[in-house]
N, CA, C and O atoms as a Tinker XYZ file with bonds, in Angstrom:
   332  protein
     1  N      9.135000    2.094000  -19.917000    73     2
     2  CA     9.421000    1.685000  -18.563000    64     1     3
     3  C      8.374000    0.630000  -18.147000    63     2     4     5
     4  O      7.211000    0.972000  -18.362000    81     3
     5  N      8.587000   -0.752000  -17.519000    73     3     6
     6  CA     8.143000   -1.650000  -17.293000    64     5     7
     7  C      7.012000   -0.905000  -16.187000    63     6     8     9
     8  O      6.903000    0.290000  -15.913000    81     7
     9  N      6.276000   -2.006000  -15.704000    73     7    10
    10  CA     4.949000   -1.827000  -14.333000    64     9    11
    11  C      6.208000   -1.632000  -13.237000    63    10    12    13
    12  O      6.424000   -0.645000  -12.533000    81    11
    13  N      7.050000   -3.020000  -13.325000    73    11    14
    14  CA     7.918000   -3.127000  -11.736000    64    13    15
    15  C      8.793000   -1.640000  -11.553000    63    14    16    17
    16  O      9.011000   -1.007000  -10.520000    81    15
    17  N      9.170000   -1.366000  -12.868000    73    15    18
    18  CA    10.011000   -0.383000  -12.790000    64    17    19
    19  C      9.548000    1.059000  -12.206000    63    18    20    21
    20  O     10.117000    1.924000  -11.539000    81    19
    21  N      8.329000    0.926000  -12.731000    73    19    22
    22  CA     7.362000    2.632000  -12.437000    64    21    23
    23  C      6.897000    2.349000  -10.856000    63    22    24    25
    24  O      6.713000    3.227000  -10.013000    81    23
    25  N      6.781000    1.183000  -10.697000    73    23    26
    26  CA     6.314000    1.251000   -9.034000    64    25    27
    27  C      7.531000    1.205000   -8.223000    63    26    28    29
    28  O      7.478000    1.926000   -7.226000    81    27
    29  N      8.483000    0.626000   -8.368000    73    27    30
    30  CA     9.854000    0.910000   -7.863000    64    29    31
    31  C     10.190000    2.278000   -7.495000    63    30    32    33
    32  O     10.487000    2.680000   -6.370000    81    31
    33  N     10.067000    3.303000   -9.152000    73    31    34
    34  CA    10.095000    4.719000   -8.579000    64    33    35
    35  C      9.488000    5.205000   -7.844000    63    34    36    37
    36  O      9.935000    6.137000   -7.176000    81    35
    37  N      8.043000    4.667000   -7.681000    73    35    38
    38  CA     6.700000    5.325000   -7.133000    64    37    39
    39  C      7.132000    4.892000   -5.445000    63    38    40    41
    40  O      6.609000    5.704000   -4.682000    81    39
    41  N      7.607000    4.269000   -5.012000    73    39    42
    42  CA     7.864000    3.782000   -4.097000    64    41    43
    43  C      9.416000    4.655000   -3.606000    63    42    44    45
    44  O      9.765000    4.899000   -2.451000    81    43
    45  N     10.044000    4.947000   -4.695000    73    43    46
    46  CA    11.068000    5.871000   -3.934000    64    45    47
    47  C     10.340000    7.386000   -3.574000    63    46    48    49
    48  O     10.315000    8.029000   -2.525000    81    47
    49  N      9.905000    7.589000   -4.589000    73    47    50
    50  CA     8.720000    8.866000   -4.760000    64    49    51
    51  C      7.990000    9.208000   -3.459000    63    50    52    53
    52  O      7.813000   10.327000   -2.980000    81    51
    53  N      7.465000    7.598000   -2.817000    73    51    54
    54  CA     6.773000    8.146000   -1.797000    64    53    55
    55  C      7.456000    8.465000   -0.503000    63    54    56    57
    56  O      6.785000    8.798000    0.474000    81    55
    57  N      8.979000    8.363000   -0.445000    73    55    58
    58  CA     9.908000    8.745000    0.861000    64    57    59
    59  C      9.894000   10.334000    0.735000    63    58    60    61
    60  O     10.040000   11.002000    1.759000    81    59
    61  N      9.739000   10.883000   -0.364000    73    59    62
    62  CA    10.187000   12.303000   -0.922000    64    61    63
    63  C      8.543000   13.167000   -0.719000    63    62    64    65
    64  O      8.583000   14.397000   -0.763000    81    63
    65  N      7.613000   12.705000   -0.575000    73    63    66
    66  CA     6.457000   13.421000   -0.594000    64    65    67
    67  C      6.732000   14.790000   -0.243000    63    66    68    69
    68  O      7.793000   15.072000    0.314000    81    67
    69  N      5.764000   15.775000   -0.554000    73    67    70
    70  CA     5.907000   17.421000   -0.232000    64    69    71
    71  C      5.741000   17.366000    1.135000    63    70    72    73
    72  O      6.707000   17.694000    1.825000    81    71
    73  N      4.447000   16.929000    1.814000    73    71    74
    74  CA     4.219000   17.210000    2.988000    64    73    75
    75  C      3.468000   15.389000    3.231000    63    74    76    77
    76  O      2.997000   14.700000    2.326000    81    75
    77  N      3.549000   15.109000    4.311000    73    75    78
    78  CA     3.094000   13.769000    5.184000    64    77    79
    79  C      1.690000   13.570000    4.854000    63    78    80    81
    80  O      0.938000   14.230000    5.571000    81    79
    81  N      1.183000   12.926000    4.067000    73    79    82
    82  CA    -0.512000   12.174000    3.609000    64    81    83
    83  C     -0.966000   12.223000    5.741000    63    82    84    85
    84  O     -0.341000   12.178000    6.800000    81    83
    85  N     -2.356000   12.334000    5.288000    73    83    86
    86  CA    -3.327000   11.730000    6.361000    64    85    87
    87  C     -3.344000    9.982000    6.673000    63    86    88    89
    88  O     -3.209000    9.130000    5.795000    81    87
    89  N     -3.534000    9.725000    8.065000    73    87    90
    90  CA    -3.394000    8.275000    8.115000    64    89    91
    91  C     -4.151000    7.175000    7.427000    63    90    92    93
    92  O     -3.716000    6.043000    7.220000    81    91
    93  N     -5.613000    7.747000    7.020000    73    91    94
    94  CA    -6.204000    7.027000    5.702000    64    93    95
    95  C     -5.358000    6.864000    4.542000    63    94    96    97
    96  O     -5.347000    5.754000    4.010000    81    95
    97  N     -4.532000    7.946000    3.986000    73    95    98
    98  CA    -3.880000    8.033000    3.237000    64    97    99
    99  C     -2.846000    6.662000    3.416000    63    98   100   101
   100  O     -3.026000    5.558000    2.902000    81    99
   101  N     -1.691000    7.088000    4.320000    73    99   102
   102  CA    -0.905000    6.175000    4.625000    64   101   103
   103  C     -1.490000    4.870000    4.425000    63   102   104   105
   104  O     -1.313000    4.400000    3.301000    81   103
   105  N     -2.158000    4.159000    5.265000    73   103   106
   106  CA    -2.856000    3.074000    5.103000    64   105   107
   107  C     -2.988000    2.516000    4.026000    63   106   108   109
   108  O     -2.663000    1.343000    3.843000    81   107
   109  N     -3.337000    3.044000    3.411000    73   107   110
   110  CA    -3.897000    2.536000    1.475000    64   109   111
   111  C     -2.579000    2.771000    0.929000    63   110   112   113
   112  O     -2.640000    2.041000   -0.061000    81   111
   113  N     -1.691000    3.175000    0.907000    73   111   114
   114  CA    -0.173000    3.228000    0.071000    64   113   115
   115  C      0.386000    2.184000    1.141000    63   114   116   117
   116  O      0.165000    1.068000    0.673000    81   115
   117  N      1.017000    2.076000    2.380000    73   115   118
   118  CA     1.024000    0.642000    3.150000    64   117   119
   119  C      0.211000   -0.725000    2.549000    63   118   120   121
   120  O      0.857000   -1.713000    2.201000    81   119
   121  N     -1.309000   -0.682000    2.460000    73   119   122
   122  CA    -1.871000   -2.176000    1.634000    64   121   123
   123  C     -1.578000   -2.159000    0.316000    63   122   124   125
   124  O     -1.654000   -3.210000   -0.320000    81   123
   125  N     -1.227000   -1.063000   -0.251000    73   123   126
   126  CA    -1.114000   -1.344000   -1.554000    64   125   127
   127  C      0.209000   -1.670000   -2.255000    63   126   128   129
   128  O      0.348000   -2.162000   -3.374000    81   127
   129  N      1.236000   -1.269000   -1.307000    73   127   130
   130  CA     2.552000   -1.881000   -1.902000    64   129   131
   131  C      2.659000   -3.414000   -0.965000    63   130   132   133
   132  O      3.475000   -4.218000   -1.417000    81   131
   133  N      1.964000   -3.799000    0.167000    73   131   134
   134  CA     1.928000   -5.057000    0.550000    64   133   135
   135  C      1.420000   -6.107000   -0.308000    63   134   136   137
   136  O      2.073000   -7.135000   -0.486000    81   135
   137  N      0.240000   -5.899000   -0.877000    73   135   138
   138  CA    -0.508000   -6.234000   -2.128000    64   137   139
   139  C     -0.008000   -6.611000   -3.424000    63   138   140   141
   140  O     -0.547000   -7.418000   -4.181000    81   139
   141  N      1.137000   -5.928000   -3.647000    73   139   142
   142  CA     1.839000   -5.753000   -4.764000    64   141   143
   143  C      3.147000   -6.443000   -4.490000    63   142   144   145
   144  O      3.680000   -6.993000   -5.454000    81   143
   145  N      3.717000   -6.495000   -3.370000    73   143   146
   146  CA     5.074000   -7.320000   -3.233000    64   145   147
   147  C      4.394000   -8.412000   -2.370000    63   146   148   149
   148  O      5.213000   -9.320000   -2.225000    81   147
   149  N      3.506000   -8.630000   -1.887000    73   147   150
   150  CA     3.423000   -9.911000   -1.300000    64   149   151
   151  C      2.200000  -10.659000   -1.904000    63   150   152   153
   152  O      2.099000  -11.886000   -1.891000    81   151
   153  N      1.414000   -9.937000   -2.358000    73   151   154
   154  CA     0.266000  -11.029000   -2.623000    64   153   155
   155  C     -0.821000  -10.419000   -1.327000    63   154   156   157
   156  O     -0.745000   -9.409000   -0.627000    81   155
   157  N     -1.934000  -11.652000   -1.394000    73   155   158
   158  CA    -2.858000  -11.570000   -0.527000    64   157   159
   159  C     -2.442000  -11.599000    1.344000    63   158   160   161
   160  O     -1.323000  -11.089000    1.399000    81   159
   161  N     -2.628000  -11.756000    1.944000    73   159   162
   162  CA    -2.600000  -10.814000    3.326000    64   161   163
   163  C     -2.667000  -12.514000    4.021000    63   162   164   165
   164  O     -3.488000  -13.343000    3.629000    81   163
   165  N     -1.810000  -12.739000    4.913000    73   163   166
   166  CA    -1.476000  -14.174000    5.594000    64   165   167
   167  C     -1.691000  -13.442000    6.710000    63   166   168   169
   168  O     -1.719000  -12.224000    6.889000    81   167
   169  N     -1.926000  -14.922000    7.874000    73   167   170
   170  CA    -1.443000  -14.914000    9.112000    64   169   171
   171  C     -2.955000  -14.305000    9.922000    63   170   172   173
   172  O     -3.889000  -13.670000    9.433000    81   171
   173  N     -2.802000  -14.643000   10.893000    73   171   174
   174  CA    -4.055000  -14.236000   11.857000    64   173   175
   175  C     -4.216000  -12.629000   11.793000    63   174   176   177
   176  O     -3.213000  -12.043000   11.387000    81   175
   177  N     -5.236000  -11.899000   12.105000    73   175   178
   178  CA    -5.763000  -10.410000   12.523000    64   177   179
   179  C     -5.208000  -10.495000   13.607000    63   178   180   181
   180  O     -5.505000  -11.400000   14.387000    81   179
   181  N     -3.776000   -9.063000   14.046000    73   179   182
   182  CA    -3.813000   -8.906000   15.146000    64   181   183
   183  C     -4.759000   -8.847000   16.559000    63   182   184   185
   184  O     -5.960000   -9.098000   16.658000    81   183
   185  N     -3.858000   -8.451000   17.558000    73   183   186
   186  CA    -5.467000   -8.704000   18.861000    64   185   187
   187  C     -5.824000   -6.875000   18.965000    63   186   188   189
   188  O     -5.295000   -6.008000   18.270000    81   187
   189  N     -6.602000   -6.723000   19.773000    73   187   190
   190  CA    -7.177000   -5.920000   20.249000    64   189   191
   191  C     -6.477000   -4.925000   20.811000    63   190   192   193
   192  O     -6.893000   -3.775000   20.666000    81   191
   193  N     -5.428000   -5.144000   21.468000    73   191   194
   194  CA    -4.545000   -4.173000   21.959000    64   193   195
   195  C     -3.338000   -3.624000   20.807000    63   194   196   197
   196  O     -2.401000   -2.829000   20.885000    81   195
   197  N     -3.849000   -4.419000   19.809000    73   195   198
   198  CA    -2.430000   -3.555000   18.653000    64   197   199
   199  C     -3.202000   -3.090000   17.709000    63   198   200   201
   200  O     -3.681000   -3.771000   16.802000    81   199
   201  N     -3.405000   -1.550000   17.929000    73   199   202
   202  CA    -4.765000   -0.875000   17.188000    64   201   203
   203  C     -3.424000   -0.879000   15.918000    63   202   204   205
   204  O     -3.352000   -2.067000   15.605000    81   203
   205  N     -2.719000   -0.357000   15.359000    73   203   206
   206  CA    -2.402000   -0.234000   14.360000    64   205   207
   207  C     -1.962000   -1.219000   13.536000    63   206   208   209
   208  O     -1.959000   -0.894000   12.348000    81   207
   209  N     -1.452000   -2.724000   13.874000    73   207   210
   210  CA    -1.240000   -3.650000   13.771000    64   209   211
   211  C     -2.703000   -4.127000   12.999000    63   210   212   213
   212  O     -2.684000   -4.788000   11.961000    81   211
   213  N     -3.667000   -3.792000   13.509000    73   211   214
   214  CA    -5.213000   -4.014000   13.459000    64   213   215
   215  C     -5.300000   -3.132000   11.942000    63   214   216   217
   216  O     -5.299000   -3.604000   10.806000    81   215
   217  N     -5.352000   -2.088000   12.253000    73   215   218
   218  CA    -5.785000   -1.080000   11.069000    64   217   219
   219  C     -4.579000   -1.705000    9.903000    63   218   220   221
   220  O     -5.027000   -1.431000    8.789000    81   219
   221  N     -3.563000   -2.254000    9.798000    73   219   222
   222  CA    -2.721000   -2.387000    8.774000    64   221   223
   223  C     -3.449000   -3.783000    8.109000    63   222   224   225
   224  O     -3.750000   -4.022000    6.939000    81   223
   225  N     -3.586000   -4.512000    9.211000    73   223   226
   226  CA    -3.904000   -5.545000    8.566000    64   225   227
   227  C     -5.006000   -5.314000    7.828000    63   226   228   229
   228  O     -4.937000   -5.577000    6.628000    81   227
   229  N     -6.151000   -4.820000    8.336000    73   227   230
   230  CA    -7.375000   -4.980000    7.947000    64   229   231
   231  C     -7.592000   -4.195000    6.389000    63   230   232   233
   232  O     -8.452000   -4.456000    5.548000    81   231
   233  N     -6.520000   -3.166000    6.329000    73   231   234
   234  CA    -6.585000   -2.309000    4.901000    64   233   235
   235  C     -5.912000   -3.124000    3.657000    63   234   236   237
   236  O     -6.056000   -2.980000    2.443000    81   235
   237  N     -4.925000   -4.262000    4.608000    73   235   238
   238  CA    -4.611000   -4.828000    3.570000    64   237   239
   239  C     -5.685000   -6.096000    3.238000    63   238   240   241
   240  O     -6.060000   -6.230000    2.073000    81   239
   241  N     -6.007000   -6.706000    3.927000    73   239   242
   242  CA    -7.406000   -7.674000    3.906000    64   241   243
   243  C     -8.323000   -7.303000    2.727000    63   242   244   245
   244  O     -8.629000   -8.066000    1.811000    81   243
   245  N     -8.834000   -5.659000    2.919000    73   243   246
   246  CA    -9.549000   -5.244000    2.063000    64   245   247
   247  C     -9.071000   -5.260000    0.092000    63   246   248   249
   248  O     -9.733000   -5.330000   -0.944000    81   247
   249  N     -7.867000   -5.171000    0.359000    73   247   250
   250  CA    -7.497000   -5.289000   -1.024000    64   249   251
   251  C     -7.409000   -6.877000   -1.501000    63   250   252   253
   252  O     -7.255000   -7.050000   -2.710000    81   251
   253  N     -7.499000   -8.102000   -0.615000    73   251   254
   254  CA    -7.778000   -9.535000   -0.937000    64   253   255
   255  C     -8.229000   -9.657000   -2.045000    63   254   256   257
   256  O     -9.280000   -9.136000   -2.418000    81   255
   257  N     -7.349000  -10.507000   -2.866000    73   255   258
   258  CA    -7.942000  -10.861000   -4.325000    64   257   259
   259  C     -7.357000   -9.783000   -5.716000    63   258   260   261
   260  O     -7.367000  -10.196000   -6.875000    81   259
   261  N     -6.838000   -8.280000   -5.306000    73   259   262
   262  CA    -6.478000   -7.564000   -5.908000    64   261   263
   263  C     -5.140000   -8.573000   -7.035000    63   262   264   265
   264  O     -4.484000   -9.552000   -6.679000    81   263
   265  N     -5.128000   -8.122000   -7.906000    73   263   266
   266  CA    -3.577000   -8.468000   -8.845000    64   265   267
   267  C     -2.747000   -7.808000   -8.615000    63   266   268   269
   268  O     -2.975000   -6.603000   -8.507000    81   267
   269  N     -1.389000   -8.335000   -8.436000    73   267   270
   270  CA     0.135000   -7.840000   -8.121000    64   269   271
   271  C     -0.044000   -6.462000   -9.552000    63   270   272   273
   272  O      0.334000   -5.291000   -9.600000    81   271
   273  N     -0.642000   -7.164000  -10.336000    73   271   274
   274  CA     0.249000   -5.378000  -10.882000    64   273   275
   275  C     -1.375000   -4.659000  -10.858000    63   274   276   277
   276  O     -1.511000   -3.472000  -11.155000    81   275
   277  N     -1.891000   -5.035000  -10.689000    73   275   278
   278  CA    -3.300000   -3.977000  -10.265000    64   277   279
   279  C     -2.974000   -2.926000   -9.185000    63   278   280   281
   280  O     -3.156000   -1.720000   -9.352000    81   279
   281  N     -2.414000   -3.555000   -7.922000    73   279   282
   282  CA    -2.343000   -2.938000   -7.239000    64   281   283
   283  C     -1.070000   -1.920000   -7.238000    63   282   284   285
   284  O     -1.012000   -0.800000   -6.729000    81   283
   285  N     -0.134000   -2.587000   -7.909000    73   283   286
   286  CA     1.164000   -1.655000   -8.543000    64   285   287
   287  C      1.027000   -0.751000   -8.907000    63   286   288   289
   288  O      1.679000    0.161000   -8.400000    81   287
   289  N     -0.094000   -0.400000  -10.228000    73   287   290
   290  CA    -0.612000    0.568000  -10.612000    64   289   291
   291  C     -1.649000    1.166000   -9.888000    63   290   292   293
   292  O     -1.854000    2.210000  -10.507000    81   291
   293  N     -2.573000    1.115000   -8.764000    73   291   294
   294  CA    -3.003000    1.803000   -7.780000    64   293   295
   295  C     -2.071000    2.735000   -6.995000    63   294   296   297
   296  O     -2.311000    3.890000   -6.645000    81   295
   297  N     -0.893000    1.968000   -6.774000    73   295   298
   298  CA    -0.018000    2.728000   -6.315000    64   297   299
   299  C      0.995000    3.927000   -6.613000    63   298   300   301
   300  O      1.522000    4.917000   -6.105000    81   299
   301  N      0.891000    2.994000   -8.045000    73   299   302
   302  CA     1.650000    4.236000   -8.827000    64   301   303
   303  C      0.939000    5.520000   -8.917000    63   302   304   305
   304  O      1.642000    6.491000   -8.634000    81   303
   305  N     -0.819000    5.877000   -9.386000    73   303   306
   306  CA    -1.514000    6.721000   -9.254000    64   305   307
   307  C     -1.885000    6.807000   -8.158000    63   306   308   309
   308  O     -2.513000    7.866000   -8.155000    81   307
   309  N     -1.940000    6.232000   -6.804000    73   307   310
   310  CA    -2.214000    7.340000   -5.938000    64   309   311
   311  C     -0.473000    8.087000   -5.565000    63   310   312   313
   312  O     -0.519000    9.239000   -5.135000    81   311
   313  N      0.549000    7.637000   -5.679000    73   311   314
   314  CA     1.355000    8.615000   -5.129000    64   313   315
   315  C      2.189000    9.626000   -6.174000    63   314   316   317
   316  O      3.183000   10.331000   -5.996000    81   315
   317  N      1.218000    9.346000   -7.510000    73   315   318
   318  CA     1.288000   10.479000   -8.441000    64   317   319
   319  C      0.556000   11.873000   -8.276000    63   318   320   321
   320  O      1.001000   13.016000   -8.386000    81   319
   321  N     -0.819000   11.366000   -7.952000    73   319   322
   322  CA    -1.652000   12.038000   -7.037000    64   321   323
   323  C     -1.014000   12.872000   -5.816000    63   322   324   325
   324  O     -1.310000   14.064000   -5.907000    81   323
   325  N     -0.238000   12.571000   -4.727000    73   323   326
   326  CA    -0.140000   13.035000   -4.065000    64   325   327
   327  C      1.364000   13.833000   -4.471000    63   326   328   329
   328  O      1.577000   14.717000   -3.641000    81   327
   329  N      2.342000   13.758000   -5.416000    73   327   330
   330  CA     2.983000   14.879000   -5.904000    64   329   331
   331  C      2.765000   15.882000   -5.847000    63   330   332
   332  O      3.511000   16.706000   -6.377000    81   331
């Protein structure tokens, strides 16, 4: 099974979770499939009044520079992990 293919599942995988990750959690599976289907993180830092808008961006910021299938496979093991 290819990288695209295993993160594809991993990505259906993560609609099915046992029970709902913590919002740290969330966050880092959010930057990390952004990371992985888009590349590096465009566009201005939301403002001040869009706290989550804020926190999305900024987790994905942090992964800047990561590789499309680096982060594929981050993803794939953390939501193997959380099985």
């Amino acid at each position: 099974m290819s990288l695209k293919e295993q993160f594809d599942a991993a990505v259906a995988d993560s609609k099915n979770l046992p029970e709902r990750p913590d919002n740290m959690t969330l966050l880092k599976i959010y930057a990390l499939f952004k990371q992985a289907s888009s590349g590096d993180v465009e566009g201005s830092r939301p403002g001040f009044t869009d706290m989550v808008g804020r926190a999305k961006y900024d987790a994905w910021a942090a992964l800047k520079g990561t590789s499309n299938d680096e982060a594929m496979q981050q993803y794939i093991d953390l939501i193997e992990g959380l099985k």
